[in-house]
N, C-alpha and C positions, 0 to 999 in steps of 0.2 A: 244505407239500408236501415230502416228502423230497427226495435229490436225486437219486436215480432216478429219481424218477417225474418231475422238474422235464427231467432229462435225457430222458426218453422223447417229453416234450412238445418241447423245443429237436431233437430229431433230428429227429422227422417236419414239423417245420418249415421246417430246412434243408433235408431231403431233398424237400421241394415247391417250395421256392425253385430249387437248383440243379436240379431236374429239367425246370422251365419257363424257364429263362434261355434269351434269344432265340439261336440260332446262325447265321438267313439276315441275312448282310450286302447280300443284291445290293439293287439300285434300284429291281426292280418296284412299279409303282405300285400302292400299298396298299390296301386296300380301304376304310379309314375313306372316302377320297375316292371312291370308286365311291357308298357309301351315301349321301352326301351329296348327291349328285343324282338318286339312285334314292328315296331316301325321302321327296322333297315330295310324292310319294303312295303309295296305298298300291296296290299294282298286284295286281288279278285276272287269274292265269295263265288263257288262253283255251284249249279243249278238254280232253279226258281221254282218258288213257292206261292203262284199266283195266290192271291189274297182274293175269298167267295164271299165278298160281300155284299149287302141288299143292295137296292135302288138309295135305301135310307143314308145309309153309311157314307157311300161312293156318290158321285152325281151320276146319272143316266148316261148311257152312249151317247144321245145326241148330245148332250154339252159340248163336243168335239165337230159338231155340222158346222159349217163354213169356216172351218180353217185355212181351204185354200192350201198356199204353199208357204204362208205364218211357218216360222218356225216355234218349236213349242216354247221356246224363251224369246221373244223379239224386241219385246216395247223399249222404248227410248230411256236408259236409268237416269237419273239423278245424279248429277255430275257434283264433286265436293263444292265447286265454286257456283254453285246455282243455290248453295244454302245462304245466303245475305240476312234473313231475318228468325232468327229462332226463335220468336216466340210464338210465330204459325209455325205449322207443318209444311215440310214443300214435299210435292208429289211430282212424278213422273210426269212430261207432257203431252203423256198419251192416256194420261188418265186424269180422273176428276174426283174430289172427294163433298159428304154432306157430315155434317156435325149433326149426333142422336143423342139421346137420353142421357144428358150431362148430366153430375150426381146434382140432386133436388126435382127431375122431372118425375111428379107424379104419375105413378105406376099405370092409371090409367084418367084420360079427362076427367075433369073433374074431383077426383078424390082427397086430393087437397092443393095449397097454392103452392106455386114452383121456388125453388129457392134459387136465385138467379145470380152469386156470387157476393150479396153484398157481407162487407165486410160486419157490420155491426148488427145485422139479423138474420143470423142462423138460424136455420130450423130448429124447432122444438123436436124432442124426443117423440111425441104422439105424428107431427109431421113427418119426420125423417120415415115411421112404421109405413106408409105412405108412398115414399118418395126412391126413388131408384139411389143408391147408396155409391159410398167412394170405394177408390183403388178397383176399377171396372179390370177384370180378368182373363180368365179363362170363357169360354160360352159356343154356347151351337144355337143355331136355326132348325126350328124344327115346322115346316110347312104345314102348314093345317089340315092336310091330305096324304100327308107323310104314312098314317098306319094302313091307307089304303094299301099306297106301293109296297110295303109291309106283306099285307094279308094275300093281294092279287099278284104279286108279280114285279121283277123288274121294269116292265115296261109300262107298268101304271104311268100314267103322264102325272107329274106332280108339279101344284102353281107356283109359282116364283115370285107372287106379291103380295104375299100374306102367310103371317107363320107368328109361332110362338116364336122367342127368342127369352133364353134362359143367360142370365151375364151373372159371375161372382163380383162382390165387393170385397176385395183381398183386406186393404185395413186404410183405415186415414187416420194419423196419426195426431194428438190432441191440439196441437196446433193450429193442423188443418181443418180440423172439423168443430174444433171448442174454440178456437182462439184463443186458448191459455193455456199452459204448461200442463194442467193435471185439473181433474175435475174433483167439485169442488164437494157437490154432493150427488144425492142417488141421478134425478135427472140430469147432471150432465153425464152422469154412466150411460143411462141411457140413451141417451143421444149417441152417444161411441159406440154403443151394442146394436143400434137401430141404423147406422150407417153402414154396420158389416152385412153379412152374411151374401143371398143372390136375391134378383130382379126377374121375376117371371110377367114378361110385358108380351101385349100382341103389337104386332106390327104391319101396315097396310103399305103396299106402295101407290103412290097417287098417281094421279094423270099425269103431273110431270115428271113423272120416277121417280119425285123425290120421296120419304119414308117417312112417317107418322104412328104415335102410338095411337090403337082405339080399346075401343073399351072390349072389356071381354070378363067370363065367368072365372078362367081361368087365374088370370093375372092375378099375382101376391109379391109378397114381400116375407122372404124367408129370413129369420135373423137368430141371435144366439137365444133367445126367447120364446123361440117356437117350438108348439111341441113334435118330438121324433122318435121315430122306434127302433128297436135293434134288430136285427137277425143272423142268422150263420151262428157258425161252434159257438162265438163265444154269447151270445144275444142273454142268456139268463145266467151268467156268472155274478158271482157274488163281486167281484171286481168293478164290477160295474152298476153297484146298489150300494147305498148311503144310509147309515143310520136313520137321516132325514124322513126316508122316504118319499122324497120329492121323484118327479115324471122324471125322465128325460127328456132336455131341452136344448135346441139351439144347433147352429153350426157356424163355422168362423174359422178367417182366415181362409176362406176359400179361394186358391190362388187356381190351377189351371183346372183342365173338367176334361170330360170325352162324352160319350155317348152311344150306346147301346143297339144291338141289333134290332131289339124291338122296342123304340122309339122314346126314351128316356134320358135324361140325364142325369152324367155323375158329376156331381163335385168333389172337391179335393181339399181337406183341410190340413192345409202346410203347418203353420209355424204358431200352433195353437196355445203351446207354452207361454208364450208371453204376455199373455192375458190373464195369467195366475201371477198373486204374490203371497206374501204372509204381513197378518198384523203381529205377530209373534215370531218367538225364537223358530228357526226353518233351520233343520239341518234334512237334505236331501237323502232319500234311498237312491240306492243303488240304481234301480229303475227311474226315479226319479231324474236322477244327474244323467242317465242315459239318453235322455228325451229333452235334456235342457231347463229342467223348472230351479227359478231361482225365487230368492226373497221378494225380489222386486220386478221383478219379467222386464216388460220392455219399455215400463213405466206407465202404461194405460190406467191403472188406479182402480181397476175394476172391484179389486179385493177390498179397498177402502170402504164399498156401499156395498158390496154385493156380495153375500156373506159364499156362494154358487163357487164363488173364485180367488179365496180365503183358504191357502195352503195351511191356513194351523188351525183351522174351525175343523174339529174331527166329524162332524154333525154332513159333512161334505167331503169326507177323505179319497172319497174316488169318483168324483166329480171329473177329476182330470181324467183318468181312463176314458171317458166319456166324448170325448175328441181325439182328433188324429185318424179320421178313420175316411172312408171313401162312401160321402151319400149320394143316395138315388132318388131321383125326382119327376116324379109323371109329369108333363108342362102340360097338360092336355083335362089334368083333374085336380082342381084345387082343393078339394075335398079329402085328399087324399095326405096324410104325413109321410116325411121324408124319411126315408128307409136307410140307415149306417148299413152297412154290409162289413160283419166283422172275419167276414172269408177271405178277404183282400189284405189283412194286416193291420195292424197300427202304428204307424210310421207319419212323417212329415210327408205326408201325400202334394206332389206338383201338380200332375197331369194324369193322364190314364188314353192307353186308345188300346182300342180289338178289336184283335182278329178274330173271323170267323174261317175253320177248317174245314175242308170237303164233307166231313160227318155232321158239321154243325155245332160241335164242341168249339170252345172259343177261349181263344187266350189272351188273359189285359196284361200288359207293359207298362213298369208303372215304376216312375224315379222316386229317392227317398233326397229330398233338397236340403242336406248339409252335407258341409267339407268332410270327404271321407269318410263320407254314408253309399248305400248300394242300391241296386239293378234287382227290381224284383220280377217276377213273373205270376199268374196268376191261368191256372186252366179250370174250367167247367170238369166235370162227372159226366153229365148229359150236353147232348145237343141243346141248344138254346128252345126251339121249339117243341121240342121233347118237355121238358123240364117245363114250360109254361103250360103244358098241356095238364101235366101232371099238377098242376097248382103250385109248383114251385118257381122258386126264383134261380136262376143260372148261376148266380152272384152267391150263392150258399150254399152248396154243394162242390166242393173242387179242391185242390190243392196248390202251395202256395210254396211258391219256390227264392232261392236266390242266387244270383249269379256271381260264380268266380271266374276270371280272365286266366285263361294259359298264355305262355309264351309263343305258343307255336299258332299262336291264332283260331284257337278253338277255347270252349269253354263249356261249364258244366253248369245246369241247373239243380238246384240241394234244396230239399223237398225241406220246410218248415215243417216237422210230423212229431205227434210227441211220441211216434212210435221208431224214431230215432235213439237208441240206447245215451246218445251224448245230451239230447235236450230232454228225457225222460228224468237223468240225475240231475238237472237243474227247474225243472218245473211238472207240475203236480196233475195238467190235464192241456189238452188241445187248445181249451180257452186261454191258458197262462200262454203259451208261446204265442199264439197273435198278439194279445192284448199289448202284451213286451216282443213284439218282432224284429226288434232290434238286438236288444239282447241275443235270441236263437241264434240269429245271423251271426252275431260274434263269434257264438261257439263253434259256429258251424263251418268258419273261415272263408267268408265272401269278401269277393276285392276292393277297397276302398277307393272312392270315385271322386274324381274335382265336380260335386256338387252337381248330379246328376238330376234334371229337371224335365222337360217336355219329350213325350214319345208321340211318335205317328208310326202307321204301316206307308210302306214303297208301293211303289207299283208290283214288284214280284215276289210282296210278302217280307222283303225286308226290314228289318226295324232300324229308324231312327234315332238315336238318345241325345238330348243338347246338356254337357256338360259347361254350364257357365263360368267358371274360372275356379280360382281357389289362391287365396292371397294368401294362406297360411303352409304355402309348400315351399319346402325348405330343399329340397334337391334339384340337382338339374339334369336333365337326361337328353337322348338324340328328340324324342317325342315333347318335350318340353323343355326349350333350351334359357327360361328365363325363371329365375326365381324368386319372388312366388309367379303360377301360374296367373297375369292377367287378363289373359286374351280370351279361354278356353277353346273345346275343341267339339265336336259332331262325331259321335262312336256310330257303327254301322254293324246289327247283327242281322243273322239269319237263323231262323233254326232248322231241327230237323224235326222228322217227320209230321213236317204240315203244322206245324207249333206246337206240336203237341207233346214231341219227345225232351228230354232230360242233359242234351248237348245241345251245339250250337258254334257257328263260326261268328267272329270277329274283326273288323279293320278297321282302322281311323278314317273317315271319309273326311275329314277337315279338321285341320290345325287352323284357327282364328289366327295365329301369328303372320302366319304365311301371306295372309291378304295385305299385310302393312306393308307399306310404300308402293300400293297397286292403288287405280282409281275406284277400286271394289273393296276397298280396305272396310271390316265391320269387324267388329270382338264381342265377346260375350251372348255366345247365343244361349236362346235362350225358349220361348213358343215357339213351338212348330204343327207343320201341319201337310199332309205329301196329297196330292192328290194323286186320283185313275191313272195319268197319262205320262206321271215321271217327273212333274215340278215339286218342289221342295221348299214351302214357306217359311223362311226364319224371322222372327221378334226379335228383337237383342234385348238388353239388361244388364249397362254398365256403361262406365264414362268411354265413350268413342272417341276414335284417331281423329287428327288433322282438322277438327273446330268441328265436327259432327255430332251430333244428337243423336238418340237411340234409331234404331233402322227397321225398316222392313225389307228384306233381301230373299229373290228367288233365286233356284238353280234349278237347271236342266240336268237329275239325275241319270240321265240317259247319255250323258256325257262322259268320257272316263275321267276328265279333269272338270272338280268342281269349279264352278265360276258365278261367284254371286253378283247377280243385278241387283242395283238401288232402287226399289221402288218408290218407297214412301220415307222421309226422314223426320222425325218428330219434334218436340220444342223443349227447350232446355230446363238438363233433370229429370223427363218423364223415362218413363219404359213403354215398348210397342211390345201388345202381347193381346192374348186370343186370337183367332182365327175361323173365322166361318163363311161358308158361302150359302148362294140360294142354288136349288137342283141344276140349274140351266150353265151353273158356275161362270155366269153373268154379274153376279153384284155378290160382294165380299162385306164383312164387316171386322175391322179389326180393333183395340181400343188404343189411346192414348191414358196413359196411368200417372196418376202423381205428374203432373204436370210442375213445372217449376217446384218439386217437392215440397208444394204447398203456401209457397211465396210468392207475394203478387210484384214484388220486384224483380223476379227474374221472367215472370210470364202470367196474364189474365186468361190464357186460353181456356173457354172458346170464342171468351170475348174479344173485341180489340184492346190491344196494351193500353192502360190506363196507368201504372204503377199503383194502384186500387184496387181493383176488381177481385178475387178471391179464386186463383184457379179452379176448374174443376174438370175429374176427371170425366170422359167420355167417349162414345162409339164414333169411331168413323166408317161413312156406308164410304168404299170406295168401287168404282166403273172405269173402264174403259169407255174413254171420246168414244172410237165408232162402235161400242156395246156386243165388241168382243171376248173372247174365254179369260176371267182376271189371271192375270202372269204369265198373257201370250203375248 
């Protein structure tokens, strides 16, 4: 292995470690010990909570016409000993995949040349502004017809071969994207800041199904340089103003997403810390150390040229405030800047999905992705269409909760308010407790989580959570019998009344351990995604059992015993994450991430192995052969 490439592997190794190192020191009681007397059985949540969502949201009824006598789980998985080559992907034999917008494909023809892996000419910084960016994530489909079914009706018929399509660039680490350890001056900053952020591309499908970007007004390139706006409690807090006076700008690290009842998307900025350092002495606040910022973050160098990310330049002292938050993004109006919503919190945002209630009010689910971080919730004031009516946004108006686990398998949701007498003596207005939502939660005593990350709604309104592991636990319990937790596990709530109440039931729908020494063995979930009818889409994200690469696995939650199929198996190093279909829930796209984590010795994917080639990250459009429902 050269030492590039030996380097490319040791960076995005560090850059996983320091990005999960635990920052909650408070006391609350952990969750290992909730499980441990939740899981001497296995608890069935009692009624249902259908989930009223659009046409948008959910795919159409028909997506379900010719099923036949298909069981909802049927296709053929991916058997451990069908994996022979990791440095492709192997997929199911009843399905077929196309490789899309690998990072360098210009956002729209023509706008500039592709950058096709070579090792020795990366893109330029003014290129890269251009070009669909690395660590492809979180993202939705959104139909070019989509606000029709919106305004008229479920039954709107919506196309299935053309649509926006919104992807994040979670991060590429200097390695992968500079070819050297650390950049050197401002442009290669740039280039690092021009490979983040997300990819708003249109998408056609051709005469032979296969998918193609075309031009469109919409299409851009959102990055940490762009300009954005705030709104909700905290939007004109002095917290978030800089002597400077500079705009707000930019978004990053956008790892999962979701998407809106009225036809938008959110991204998710996770691990946004590690893009600050200091060129000076840095001793941490309180709030600081809470959120993770150190001297030197995750080694990105950004602070070195960019004074924006320069923890001891006071000229930018809440610069950092200024991430961590959940943006909103019209794919339909390019014209438009992307909208933080500081009503949702500021935390290490995953993923985000919602529900919409029989009133119309709606509530986002939403993980905070560090060891022994929490379960938040988020409810509307208004109906969704109420609130658009009114010229407001859904997203800033509402209240913002967190979750504690009982033993008995019920739990409580604890209103973030600063009209809470215990967060009143620790912060001075509504905006302090978002902005530090971490903090409140402390005080407030919510249960600490092995790194809770991707939410989705069930079929009957149940929610989701994929808790990806937690290498830093140190106990062993009935619920987690190995320590540290490797494998993680799949929590399953419910709430009450219609999402909208203040309680909520509990169970483990899957221990990841439990799959080992089965042919269905996967660990570390991690994207997900449930659709209408009771399948259950999981990504993993982490080193897999028995010579396996990260997975894509379904279940039939309509089962009382979960059982993951292997769909899709990725190539070695990457993570399989995002998830979206077209209405017809005919053609899926999922990504391949960090591919050989950035070393062309262990993988050129999407090219053929060359031990050369420069991986890159990218979408895979996956179908089923006979062009039935994806994960039947």
């Amino acid at each position: 292995m050269s030492t590039d490439n030996k380097n490319a592997l040791d960076n995005a190794q560090l850059h996983d470690e320091i990005e999960n190192t635990p920052s909650n020191t408070s006391e609350n009681r952990p969750f290992s010990s909730v499980l441990e007397t939740n899981m001497s059985r296995r608890k069935v949540m009692a009624g249902s909570l259908t989930v009223a969502t659009t046409a948008f949201l959910a795919p159409g009824a028909h997506a379900g016409w010719g099923w036949g006598r298909r069981k909802l789980v049927d296709f053929k998985p991916v058997a451990i000993d069908d994996v022979v080559d990791t440095t492709m992907p192997t997929i199911s034999d009843d399905y077929e995949y196309d490789v899309l917008i690998p990072w360098g494909t210009p956002i729209e023809p023509g706008a500039t040349k592709e950058y096709t892996g070579e090792p020795d000419a990366r893109p330029t910084s003014a290129q890269a502004a251009l070009q669909t960016g690395l660590g492809h994530d979180g993202m939705w489909f959104f139909p070019m017809d989509c606000r029709n079914a919106i305004y008229y009706g479920r039954h709107y018929r919506m196309r299935n071969d053309v649509g926006m399509l919104c992807v994040n660039h979670e991060y590429g680490t200097n390695i992968h994207a500079l070819g050297k350890s650390g950049p050197e001056n401002l442009e290669d900053v740039r280039l690092s800041q021009n490979i983040h952020g997300v990819s708003v591309v249109k998408l056609k499908r051709t005469f032979r199904r296969g998918w193609k970007v075309v031009s469109s007004a919409h299409s851009r390139r959102i990055t940490v340089n762009t300009p954005v706006t705030f709104s909700g409690p905290a939007a004109d807090s002095k917290l978030l103003q800089n002597p400077n006076g500079n705009i707000p700008l930019g978004t990053v690290n956008n790892c999962g997403s979701g998407a809106t009842p009225w036809g938008t998307y959110l991204t998710c900025e996770e691990n946004f810390n590690g893009y600050f350092g200091a060129t000076s002495g840095f001793v941490a606040t309180q709030e600081q150390d809470r959120y993770g910022f150190s001297e030197n973050g995750f080694g990105y160098g950004w602070h070195l040229f960019d004074k924006r990310f320069d923890l001891s330049d006071e000229d930018y002292v809440n610069e950092q405030n200024r991430f961590g938050w959940i943006v909103e993004i019209d794919p339909f109006d390019g014209t438009q800047k992307p909208v933080k919503r500081t009503a949702l919190g500021r935390f290490k945002h995953e993923a985000i999905a919602i529900a919409e209630s029989r009133n119309g009010r709606i509530a986002a689910y939403m993980g905070d992705d560090q060891r022994f971080d929490y379960c938040y919730k988020y409810v509307s004031d208004k109906s969704w269409k109420r609130a658009l009516r009114d010229k407001e946004s859904p997203l800033d108006k509402g209240s913002l909760y967190v979750a504690r686990f009982n033993d008995d398998g019920t739990g409580e949701w604890l209103e973030l308010t600063i009209d809470n007498p215990q967060l009143a003596a620790r912060f001075n207005s509504q905006a302090e407790v978002l902005i530090y939502a971490r903090v409140a939660a402390d005080i407030l005593g919510a249960t600490p989580m092995d790194r809770p990350e991707w939410t989705t709604i069930g079929k009957h309104g149940e929610v989701f959570w994929t808790c990806t592991n937690n290498s830093k636990r140190t106990d062993t319990n009935i619920a987690n019998p190995e320590a540290p937790n490797n494998d993680g596990h799949i929590i399953r709530t419910k709430d009450s009344d219609d999402h909208l109440g203040t309680s909520f039931t509990w169970d483990i729908y899957l221990l990841a351990s439990s799959t080992r020494g089965t042919e269905g063995v996967f660990t570390d979930p991690d994207a997900a995604w449930a659709d209408p009818y009771g399948r259950l889409f999981i990504g993993t994200d982490g080193s897999q059992p028995d010579g396996l690469q990260d997975q894509l696995v379904v279940f039939d939650t309509t089962k009382d015993t979960p059982e993951p199929k292997r769909l899709l198996v990725g190539v070695n190093s990457d993570e399989i994450t995002g998830f979206t279909v077209t209405p017809d829930q005919r053609t899926a796209f999922v990504n391949i991430q960090h591919p050989g984590n950035g070393s062309p010795d262990a993988t050129n994917f999407p090219a053929p192995y060359d031990g050369r080639t420069i991986p890159r990250d990218c979408t895979l459009v996956i179908r089923r052969k006979d062009g039935g429902i994806i994960g039947s």
